[in-house]
C-alpha positions as CSV (number, residue, x, y, z in Angstrom):
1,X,-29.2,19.9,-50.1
2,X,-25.7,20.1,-49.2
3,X,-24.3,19.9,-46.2
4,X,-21.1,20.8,-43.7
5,X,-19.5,18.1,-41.8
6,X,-18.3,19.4,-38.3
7,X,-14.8,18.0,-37.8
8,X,-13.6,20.4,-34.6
9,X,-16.3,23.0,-33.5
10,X,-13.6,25.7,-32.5
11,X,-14.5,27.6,-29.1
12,X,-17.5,28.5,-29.9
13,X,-19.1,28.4,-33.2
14,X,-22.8,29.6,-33.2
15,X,-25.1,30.1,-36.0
16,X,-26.4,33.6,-36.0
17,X,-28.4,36.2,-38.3
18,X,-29.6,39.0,-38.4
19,X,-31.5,38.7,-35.1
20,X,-35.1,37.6,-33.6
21,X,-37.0,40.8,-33.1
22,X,-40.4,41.3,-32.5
23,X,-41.2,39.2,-29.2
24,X,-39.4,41.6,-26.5
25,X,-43.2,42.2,-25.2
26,X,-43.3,38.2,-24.4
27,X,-39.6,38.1,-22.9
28,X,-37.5,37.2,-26.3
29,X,-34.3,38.9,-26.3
30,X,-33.1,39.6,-30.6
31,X,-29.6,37.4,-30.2
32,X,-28.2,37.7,-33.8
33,X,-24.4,38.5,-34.7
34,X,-22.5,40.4,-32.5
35,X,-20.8,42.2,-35.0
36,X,-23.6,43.0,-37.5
37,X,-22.0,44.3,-40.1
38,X,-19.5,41.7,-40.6
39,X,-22.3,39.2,-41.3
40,X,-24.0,41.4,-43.1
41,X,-20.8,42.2,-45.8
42,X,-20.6,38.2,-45.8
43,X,-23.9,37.5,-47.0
44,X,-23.6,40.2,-49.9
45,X,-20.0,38.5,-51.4
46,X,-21.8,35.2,-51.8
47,X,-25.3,36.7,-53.4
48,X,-27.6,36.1,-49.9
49,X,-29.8,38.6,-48.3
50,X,-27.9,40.5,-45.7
51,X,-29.7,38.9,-42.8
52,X,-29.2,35.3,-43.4
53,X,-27.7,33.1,-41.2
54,X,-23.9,32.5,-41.1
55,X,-21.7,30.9,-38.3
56,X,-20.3,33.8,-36.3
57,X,-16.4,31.8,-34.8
58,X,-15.5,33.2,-31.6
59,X,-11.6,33.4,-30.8
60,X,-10.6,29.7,-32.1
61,X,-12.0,28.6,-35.8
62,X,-13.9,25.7,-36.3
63,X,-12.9,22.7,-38.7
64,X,-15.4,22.0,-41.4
65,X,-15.4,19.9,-44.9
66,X,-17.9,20.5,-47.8
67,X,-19.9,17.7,-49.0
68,X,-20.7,20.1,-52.3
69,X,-18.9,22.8,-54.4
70,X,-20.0,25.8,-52.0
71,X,-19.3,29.7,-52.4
72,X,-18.1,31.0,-49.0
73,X,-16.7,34.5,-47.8
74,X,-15.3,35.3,-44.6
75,X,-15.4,38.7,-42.6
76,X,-14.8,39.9,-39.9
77,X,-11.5,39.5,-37.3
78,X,-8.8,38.1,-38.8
79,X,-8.0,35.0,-38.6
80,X,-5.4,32.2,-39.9
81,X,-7.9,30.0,-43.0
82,X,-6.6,27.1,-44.4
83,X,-8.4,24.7,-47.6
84,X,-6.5,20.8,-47.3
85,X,-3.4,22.8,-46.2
86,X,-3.0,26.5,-48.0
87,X,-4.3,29.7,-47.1
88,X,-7.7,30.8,-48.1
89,X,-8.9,34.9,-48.5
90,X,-11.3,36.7,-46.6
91,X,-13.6,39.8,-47.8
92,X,-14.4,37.9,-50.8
93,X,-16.2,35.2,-52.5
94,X,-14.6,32.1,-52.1
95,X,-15.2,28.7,-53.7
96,X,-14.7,25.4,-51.9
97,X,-14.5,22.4,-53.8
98,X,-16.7,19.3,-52.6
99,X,-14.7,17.3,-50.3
100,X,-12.9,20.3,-49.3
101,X,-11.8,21.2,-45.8
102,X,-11.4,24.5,-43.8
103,X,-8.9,24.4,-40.8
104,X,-9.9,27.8,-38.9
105,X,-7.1,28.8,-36.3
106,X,-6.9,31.7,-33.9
107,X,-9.0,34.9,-34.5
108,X,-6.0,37.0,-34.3
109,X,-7.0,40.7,-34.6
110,X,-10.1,41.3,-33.0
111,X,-12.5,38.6,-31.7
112,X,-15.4,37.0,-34.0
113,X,-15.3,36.1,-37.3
114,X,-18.0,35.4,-39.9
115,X,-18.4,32.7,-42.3
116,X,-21.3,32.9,-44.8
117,X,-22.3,30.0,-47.4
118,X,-23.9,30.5,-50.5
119,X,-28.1,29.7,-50.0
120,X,-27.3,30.6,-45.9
121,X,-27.4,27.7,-43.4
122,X,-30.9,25.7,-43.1
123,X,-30.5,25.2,-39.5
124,X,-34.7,25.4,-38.3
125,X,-36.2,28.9,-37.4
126,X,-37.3,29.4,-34.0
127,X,-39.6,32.8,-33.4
128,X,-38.4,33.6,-37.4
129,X,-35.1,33.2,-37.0
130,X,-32.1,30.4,-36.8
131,X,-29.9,32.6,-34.4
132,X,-28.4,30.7,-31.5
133,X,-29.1,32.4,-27.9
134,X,-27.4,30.4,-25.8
135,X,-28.2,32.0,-22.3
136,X,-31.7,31.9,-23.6
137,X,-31.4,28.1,-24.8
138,X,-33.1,28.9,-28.1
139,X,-32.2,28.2,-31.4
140,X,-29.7,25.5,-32.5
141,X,-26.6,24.2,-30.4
142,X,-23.5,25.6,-30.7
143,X,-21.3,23.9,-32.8
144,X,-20.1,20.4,-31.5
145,X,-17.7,17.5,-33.3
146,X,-19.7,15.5,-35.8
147,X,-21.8,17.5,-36.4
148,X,-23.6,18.7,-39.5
149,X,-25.0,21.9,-40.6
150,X,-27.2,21.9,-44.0
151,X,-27.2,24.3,-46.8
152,X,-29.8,26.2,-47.9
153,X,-30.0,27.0,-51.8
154,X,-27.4,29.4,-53.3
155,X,-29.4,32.3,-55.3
156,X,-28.9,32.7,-59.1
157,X,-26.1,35.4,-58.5
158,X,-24.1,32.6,-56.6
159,X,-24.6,30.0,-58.6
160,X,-23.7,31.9,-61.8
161,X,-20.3,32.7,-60.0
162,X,-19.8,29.8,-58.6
163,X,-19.6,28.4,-62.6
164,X,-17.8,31.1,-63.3
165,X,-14.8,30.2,-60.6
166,X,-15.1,26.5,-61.4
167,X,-11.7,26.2,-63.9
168,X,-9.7,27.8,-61.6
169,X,-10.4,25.4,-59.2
170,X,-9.7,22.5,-61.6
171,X,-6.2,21.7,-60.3
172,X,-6.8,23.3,-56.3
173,X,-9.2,22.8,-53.8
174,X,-10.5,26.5,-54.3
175,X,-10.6,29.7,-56.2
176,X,-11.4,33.3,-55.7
177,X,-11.6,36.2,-57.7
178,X,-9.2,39.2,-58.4
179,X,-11.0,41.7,-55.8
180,X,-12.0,41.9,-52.6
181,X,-13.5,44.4,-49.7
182,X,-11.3,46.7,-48.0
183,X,-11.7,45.8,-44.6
184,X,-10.5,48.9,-43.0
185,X,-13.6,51.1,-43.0
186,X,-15.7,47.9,-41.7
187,X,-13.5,46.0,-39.2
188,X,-11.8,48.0,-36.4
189,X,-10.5,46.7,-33.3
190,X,-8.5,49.2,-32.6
191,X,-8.7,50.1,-28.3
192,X,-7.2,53.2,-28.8
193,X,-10.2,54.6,-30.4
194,X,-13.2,55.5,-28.0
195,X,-17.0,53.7,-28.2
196,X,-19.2,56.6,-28.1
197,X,-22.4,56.5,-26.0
198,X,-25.7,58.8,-25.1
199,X,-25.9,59.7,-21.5
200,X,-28.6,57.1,-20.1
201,X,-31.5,58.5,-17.8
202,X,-29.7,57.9,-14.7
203,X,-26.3,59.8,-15.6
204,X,-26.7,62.9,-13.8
205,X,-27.7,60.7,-10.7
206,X,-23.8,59.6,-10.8
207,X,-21.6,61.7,-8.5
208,X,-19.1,64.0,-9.7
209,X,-16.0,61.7,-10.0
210,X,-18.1,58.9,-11.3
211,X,-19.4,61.1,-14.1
212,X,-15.5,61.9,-15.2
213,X,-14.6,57.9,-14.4
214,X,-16.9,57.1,-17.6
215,X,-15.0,58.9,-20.0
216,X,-11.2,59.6,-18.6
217,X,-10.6,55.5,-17.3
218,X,-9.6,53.1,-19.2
219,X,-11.8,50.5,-18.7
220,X,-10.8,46.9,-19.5
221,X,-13.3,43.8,-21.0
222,X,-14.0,41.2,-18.0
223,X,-13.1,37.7,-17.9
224,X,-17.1,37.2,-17.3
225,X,-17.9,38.4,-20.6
226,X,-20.0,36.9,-23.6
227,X,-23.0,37.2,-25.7
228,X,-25.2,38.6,-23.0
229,X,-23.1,41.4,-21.6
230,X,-19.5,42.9,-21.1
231,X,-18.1,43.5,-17.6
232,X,-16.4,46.2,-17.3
233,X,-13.1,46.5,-14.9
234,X,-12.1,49.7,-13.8
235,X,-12.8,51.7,-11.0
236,X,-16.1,51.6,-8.8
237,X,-19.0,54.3,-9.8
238,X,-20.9,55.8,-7.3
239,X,-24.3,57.3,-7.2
240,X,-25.2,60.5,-5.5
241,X,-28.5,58.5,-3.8
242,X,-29.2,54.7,-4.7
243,X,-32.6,54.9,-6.8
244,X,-35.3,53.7,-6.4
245,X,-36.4,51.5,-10.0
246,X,-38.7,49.2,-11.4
247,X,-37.9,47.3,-14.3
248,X,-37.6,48.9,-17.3
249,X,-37.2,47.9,-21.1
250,X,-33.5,47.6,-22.0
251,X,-31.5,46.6,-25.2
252,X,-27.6,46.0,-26.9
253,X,-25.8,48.9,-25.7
254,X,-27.4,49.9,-22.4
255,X,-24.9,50.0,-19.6
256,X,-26.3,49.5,-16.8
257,X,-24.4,49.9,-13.0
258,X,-24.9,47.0,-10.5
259,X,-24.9,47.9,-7.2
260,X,-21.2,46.8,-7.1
261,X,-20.6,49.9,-9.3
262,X,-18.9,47.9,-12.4
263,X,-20.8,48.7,-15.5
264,X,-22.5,46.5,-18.1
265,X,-22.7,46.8,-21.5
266,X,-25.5,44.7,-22.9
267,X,-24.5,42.5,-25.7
268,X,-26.3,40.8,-28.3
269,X,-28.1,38.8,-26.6
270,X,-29.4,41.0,-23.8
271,X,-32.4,40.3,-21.7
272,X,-35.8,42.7,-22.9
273,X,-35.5,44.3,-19.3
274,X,-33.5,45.2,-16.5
275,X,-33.6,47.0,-12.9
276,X,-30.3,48.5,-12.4
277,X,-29.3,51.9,-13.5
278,X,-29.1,53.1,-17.1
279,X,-26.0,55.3,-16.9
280,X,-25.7,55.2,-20.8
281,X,-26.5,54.0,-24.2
282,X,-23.5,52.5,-26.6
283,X,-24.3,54.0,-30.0
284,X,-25.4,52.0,-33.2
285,X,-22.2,52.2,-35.4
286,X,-20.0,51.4,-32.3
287,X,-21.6,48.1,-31.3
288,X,-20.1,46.3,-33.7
289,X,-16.6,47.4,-32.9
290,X,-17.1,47.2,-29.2
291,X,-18.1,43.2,-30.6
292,X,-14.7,43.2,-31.7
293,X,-13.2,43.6,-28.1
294,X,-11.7,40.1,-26.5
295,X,-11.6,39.5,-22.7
296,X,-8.6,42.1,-21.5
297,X,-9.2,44.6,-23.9
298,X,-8.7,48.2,-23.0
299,X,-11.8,50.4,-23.6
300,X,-12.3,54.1,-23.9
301,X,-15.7,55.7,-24.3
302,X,-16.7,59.1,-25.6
303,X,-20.1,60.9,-24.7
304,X,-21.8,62.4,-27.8
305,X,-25.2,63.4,-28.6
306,X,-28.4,62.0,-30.0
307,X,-28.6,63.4,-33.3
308,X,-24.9,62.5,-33.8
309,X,-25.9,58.6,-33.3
310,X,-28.5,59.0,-35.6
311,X,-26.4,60.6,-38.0
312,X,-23.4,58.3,-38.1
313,X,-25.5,55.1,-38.4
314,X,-28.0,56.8,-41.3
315,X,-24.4,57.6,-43.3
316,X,-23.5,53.9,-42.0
317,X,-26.2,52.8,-44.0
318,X,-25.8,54.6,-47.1
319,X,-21.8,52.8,-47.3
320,X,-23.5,49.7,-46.8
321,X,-25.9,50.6,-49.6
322,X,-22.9,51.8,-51.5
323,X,-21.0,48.4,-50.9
324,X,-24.0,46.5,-51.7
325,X,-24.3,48.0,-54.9
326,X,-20.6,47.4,-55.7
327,X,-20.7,43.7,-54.7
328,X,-23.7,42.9,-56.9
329,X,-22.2,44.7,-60.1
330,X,-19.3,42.0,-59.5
331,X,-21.5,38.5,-59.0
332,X,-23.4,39.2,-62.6
């Protein structure tokens, strides 16, 4: 089994998939990537299922060197990538000779990256899955110096490509072929565009200025922000009456409204339920780019309906599809 030797962790470089779902009735938030789609494009360049686990960098790459000759792709923000010295590609497959080192730097545009390895990391699954929640304290540590992560076996579509890049990595420490993904209709961190939401139950309970604060301020990203939620600064929402709530079930995306009046969003790993106000509910297809937003960033949001939501993320789906279909056609 091959393995990846930790030299510098970065700021914070978890391991994450595609989520551990199925135990919200038992108190088990889902955790996973933050920006889902990223890891999931990852995956597909170097032949693994869309779901397996990857190290999602957050703001300041790690430094890692491959005991093995390893197909890697990176998604995701961009970020400065270095192999012993010169600069690597993202959005494609990427082959790291063995003894080969990655310096990651600053995540420049945007704010995680994603780093996928051919077979997907072995770390041990915990409530089936290997995704780190670190408020939860489940799943393995976040990356740390000296540390090593194992490798779990590359699939027959990697491996044949992997061959296949081999003699152009004779006299470098890597290779990559001709094409790549367009990031452009995946990765956008763009603030100027709103995050679209679903009024939440408790909208209409908002007062009249409130209710026009959601959509005409520009909000900006808390320094308080992580995995769990995003703090939102801007100005102060008021109800019309304080309700009266019990707990209910929430999930990524609900904003709720403490009673200081400074919405939440709910991030990746948000608790399984809550007791302050629902005001709204960030849609599927924006998640991921609200994921993209660092600490400071401005943020707009847009109300739209229901059956808009559904129908952005079911032609979301079909690109992936699409995409999926394209990457495989290029690993044979």
């Amino acid at each position: 089994m091959s393995r990846i030797d930790v030299l510098a962790p970065g700021l914070l470089s978890t391991v994450q998939d595609g989520g551990r779902h199925g135990h919200a009735a038992s108190g088990v938030g889902g955790a996973g990537a933050m920006d889902t789609v990223a890891l999931r494009l990852a995956n597909l360049l170097v032949g693994n299922a869309a779901d397996a686990a990857g190290l999602e960098i957050t703001l300041r790459g790690p430094q890692l060197r491959f005991s093995d000759d390893t197909l890697l792709a990176i998604t995701g923000g961009t970020l400065d990538a270095h192999c012993n010295g010169m600069p690597v590609p993202a959005w494609r497959p990427l082959l790291i000779r063995a003894g080969g080192e990655i310096s990651f730097g600053n995540v420049r545009h945007g704010a995680r990256s994603y780093l996928a390895i051919g077979g997907g990391i072995a770390a041990p699954a915990m409530l089936g899955s290997r995704s780190t929640d670190i408020n939860a304290g489940i799943g393995p540590a976040a990356l740390a110096a000296d540390g090593v992560l194992k490798c779990g076996e590359p699939a027959a579509l990697a491996r044949a490509l992997l061959a296949a890049l081999l003699p152009g990595a004779a006299k470098r420490a890597f290779a990559a072929p001709a094409w790549q993904l367009d990031p452009r209709p995946w990765f956008d961190a763009d603030t100027r565009i709103p995050i679209r939401f679903v009024a939440g139950r408790h909208f209409p309970q908002l007062d009249n200025a409130a209710q026009r604060a959601v959509c005409g301020a520009d909000w900006r990203i808390g320094a308080a922000s992580n995995r769990v939620g995003y703090r939102l600064d801007g100005p102060a929402l008021t109800m019309r009456e304080a309700p009266q709530l019990v707990s209910e079930g929430v999930q990524p995306g609900t904003v709720q409204l403490p009673p200081g009046g400074a919405p939440i969003v709910l991030m990746a790993e948000a608790p399984t339920c809550g007791g302050y106000p629902r005001i709204a509910q960030v849609i599927g297809v924006d998640l991921a780019r609200l994921a993209q937003r660092r600490p400071g960033d401005c943020v707009r949001f847009a109300e739209t309906s229901l059956e808009d939501a559904q129908t952005r993320y079911l032609l979301r789906e079909q690109a992936l599809l699409r995409i999926a279909r394209y990457i495989d056609e290029r690993l044979r």
